[in-house]
Backbone as a printed PyTorch tensor [residue, N CA C, xyz], in Angstrom:
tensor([[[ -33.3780,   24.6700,  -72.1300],
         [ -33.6870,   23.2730,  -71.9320],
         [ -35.0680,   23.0810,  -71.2930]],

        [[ -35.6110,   23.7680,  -70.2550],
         [ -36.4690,   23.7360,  -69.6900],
         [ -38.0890,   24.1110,  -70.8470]],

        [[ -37.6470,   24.8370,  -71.8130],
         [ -38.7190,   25.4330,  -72.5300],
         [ -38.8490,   23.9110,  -73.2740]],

        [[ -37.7910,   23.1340,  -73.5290],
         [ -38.0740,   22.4370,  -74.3970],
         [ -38.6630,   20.7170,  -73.9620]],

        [[ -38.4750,   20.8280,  -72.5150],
         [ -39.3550,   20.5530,  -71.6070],
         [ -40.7600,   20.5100,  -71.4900]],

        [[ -41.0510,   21.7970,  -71.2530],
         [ -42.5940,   22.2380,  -71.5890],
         [ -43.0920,   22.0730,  -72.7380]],

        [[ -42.8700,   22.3900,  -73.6210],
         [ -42.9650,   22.3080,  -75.1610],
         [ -43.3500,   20.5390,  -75.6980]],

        [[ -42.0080,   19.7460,  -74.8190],
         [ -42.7530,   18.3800,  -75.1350],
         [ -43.7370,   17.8070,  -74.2180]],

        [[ -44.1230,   18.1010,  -72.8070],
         [ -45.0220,   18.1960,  -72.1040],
         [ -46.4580,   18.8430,  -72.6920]],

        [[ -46.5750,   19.3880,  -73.1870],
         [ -47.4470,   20.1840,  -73.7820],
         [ -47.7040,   19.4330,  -74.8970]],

        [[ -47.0980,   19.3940,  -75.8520],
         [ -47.3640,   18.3540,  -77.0540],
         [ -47.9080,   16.8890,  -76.8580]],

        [[ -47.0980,   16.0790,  -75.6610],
         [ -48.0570,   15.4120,  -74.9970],
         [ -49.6760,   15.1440,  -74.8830]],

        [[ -50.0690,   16.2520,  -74.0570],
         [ -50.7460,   16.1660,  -73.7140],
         [ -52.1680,   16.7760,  -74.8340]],

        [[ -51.3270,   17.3590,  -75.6480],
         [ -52.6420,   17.6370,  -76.7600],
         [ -52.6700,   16.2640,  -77.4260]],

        [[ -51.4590,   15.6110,  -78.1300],
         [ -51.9970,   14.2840,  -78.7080],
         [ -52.6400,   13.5580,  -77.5330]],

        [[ -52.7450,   13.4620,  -76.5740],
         [ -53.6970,   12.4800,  -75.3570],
         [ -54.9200,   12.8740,  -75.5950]],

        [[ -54.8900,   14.1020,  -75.6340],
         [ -56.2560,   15.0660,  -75.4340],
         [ -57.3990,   15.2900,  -76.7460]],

        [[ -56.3580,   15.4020,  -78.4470],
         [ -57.0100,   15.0400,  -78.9510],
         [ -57.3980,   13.8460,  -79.5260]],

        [[ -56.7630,   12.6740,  -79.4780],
         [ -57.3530,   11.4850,  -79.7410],
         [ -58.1310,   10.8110,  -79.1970]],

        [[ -58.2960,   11.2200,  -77.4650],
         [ -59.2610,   10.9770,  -76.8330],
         [ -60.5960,   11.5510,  -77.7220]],

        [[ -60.4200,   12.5020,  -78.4210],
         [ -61.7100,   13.3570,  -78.9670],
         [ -61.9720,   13.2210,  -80.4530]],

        [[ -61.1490,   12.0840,  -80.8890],
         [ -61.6740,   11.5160,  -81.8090],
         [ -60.8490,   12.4040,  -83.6270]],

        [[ -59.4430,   13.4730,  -82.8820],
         [ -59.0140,   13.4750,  -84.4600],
         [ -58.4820,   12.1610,  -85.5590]],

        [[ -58.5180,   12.6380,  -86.1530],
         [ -57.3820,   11.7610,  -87.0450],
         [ -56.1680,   11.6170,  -87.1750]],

        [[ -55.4380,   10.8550,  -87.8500],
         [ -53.3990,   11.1270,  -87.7900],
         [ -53.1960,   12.3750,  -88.0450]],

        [[ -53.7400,   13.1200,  -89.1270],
         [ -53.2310,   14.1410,  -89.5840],
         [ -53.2750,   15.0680,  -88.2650]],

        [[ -54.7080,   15.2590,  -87.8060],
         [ -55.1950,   15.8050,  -87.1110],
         [ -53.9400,   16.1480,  -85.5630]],

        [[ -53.5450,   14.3840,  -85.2150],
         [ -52.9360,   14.2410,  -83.7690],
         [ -51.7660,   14.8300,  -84.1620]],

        [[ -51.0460,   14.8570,  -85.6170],
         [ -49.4500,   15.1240,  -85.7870],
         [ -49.7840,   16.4040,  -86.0860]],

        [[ -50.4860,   17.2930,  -86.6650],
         [ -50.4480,   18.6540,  -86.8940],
         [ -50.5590,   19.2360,  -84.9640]],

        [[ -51.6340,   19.0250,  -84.6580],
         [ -51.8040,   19.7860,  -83.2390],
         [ -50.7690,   19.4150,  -82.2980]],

        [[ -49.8660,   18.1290,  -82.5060],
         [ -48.6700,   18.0970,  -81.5100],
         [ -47.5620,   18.7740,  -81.5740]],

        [[ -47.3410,   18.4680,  -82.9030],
         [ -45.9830,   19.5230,  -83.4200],
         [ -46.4750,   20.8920,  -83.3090]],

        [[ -47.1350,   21.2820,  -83.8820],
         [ -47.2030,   22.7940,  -83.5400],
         [ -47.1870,   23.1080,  -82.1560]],

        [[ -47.4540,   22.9030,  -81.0700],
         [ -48.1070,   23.0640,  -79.6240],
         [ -46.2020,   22.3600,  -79.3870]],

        [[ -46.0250,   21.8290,  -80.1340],
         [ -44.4260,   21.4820,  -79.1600],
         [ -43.6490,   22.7770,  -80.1640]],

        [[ -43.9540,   23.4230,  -80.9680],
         [ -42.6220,   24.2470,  -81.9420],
         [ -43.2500,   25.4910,  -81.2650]],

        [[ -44.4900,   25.6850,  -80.9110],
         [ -44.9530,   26.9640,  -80.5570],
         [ -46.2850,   26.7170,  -79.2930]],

        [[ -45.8490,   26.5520,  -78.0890],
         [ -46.5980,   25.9930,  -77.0260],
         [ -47.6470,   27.3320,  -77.1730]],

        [[ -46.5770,   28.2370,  -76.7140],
         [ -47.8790,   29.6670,  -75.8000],
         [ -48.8710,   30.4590,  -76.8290]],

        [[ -48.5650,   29.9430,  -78.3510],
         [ -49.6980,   30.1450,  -79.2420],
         [ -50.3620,   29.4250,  -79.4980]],

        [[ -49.8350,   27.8510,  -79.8180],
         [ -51.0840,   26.8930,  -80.4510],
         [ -52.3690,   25.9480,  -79.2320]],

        [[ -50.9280,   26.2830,  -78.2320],
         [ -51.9910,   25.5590,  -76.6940],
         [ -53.5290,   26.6380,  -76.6550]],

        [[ -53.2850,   27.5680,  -76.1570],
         [ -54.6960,   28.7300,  -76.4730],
         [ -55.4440,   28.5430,  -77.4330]],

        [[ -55.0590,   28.3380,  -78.3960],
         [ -56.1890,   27.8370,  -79.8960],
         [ -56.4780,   26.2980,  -80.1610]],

        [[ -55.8320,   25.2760,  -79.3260],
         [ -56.4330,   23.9930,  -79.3890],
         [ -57.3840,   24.4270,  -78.3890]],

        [[ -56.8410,   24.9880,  -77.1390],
         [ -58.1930,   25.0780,  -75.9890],
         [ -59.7750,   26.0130,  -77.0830]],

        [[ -59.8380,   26.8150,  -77.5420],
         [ -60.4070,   27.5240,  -78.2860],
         [ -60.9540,   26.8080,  -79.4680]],

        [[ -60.5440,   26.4790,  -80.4750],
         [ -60.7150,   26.4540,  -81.8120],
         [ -60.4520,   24.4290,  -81.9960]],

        [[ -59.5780,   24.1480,  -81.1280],
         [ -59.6270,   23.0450,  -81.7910],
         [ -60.1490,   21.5820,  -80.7770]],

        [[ -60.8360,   21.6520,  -80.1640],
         [ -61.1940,   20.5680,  -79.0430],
         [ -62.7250,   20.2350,  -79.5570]],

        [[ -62.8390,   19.4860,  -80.0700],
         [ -63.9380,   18.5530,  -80.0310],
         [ -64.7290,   18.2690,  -79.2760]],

        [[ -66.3350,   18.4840,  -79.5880],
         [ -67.0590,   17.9940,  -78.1940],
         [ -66.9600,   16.8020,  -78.0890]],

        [[ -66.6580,   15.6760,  -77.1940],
         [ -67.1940,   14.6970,  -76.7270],
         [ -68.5900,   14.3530,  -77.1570]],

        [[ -69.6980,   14.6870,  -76.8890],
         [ -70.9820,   14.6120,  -76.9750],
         [ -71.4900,   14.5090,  -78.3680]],

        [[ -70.8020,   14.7850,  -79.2790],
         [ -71.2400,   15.0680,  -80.5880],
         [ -71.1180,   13.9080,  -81.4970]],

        [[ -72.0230,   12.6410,  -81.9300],
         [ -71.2510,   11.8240,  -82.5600],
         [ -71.5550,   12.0870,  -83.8360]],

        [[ -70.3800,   11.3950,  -84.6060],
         [ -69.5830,   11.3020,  -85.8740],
         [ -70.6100,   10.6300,  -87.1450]],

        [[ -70.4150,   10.8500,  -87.9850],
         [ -71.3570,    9.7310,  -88.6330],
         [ -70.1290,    8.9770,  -89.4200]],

        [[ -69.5780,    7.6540,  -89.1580],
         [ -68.3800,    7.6560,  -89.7850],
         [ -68.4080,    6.7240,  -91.2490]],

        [[ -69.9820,    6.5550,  -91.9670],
         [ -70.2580,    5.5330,  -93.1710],
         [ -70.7360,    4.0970,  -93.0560]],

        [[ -70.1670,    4.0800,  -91.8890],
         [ -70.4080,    2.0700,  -91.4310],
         [ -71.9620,    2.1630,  -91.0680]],

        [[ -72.3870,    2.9010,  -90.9570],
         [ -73.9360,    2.1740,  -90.2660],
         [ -75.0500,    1.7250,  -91.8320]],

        [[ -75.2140,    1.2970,  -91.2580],
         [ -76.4600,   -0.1340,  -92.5450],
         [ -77.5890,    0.2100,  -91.8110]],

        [[ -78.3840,    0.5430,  -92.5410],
         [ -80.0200,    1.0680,  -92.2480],
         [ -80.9380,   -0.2650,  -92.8800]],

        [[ -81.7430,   -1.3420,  -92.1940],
         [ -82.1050,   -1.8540,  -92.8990],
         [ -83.3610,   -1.5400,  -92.9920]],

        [[ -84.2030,   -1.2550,  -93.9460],
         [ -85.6770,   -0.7270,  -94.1270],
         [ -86.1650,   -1.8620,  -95.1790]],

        [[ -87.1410,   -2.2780,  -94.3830],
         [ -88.2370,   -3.0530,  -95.1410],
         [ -89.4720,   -2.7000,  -95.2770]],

        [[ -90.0210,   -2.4210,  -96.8950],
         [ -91.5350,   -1.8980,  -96.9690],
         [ -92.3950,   -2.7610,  -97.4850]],

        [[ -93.2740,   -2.0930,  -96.7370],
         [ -94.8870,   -3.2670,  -97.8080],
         [ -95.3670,   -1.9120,  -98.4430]],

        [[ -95.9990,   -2.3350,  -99.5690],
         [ -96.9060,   -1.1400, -100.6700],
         [ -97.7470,   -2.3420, -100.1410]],

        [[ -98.8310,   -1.6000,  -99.4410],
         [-100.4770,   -1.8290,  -99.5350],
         [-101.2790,   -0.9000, -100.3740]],

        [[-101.8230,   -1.9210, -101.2020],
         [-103.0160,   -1.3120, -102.2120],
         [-104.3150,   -1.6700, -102.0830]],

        [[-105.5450,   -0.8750, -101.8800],
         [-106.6040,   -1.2890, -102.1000],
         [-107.2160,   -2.4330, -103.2700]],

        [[-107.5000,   -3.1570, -103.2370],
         [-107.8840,   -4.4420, -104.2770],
         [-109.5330,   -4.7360, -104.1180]],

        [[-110.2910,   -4.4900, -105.5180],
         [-111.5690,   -5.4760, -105.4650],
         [-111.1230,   -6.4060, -106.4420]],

        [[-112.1600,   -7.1930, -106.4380],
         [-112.4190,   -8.4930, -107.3380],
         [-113.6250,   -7.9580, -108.6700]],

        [[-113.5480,   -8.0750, -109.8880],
         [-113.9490,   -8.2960, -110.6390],
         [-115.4410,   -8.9770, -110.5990]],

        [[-116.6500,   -7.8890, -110.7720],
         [-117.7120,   -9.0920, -111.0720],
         [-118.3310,   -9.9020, -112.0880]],

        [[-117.3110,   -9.5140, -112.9290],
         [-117.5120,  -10.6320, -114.4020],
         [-116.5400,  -11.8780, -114.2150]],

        [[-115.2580,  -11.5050, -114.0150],
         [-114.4320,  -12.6540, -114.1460],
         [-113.6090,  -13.2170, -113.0220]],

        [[-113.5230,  -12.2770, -112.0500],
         [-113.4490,  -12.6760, -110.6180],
         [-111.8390,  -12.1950, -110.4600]],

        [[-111.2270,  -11.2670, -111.8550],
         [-109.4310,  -11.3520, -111.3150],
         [-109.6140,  -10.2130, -110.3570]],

        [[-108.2510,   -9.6660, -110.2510],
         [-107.7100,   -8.6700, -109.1380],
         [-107.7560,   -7.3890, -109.8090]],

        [[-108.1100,   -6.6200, -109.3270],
         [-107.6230,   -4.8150, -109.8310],
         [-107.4660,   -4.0450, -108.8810]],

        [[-107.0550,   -2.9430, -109.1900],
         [-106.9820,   -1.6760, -108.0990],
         [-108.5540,   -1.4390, -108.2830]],

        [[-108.9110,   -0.3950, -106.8760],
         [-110.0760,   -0.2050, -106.7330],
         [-110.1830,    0.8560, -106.8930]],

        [[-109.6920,    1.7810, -107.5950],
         [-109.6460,    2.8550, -108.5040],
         [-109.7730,    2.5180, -109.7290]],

        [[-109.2390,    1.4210, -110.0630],
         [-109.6590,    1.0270, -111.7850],
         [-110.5990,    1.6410, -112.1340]],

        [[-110.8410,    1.9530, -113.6430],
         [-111.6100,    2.1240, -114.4870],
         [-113.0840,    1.0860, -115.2120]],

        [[-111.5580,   -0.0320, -115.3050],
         [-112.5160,   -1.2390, -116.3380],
         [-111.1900,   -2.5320, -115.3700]],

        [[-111.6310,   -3.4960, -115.8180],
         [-111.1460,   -4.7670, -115.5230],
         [-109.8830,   -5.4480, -116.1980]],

        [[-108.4950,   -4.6840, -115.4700],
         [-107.5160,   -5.2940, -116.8670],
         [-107.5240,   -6.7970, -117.2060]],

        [[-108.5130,   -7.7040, -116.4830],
         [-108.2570,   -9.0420, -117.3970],
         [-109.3080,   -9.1610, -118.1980]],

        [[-110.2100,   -8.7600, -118.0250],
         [-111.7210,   -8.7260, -118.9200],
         [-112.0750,   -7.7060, -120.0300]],

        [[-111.4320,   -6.3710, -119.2960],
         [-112.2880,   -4.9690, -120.0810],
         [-113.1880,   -4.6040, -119.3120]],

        [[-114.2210,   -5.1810, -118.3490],
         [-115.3600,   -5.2030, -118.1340],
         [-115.3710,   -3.6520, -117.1230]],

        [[-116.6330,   -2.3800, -117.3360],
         [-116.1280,   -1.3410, -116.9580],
         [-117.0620,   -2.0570, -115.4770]],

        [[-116.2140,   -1.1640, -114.2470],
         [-116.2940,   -1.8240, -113.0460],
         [-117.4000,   -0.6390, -112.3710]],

        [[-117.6620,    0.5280, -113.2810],
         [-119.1680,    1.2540, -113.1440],
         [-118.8320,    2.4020, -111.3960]],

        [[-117.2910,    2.3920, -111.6820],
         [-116.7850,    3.4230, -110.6660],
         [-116.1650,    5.1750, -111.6890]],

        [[-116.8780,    5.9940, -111.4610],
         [-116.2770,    7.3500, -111.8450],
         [-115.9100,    7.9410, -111.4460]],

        [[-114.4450,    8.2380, -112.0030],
         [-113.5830,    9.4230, -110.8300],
         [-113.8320,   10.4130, -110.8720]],

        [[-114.9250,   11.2750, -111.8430],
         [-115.1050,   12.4690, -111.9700],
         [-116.5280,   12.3330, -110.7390]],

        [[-117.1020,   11.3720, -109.7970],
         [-117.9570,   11.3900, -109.3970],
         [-117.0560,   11.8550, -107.7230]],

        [[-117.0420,   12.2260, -107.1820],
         [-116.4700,   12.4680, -105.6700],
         [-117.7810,   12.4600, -104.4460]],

        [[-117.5900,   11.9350, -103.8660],
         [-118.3570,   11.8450, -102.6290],
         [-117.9410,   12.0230, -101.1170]],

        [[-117.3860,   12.6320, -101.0050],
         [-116.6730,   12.9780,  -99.7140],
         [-117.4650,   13.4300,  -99.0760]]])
């Protein structure tokens, strides 16, 4: 009677111990029952193998990252027709007009 005492004392205190630490159902009903059907083996291996740090958090899916970007691009103006281009362009996509920049020219 007394073993079976300990046994539910013990089982106790691992479901306290691990839900404080964040198992799951499966988690709280596997480590209680065992630790109550077999105290003086499974108590030693929750202390060991199955205790959770505290310190360690979870990533549990819920978190929402909200990220907002700007694409900044360099922009000149056109001196024939005045539209917008990259300033790498070649020629002027609203005109054609070549904008008299060469990429094979480097100046660094």
């Amino acid at each position: 009677m007394v073993a079976i005492v300990i046994g539910l004392f013990i089982a106790l205190f691992v479901y306290m111990d691990a839900r404080k630490r964040g198992y799951g159902t499966l988690g709280l009903i596997l480590w209680s029952v065992g630790s109550a059907m077999m105290p003086y083996v499974i108590l030693p291996l929750y202390f060991f193998l199955g205790r959770k740090n505290k310190d360690r958090v979870q990533y549990d899916g819920n978190d929402i990252i909200d990220i907002e970007a700007i694409v900044v691009e360099d922009t000149i103006n056109c001196t024939k027709c005045g539209g917008e281009m990259k300033e790498d362009s070649l020629q002027c996509p609203h005109c054609q007009e070549p904008t008299g920049t060469d990429k094979t020219d480097i100046n660094h």
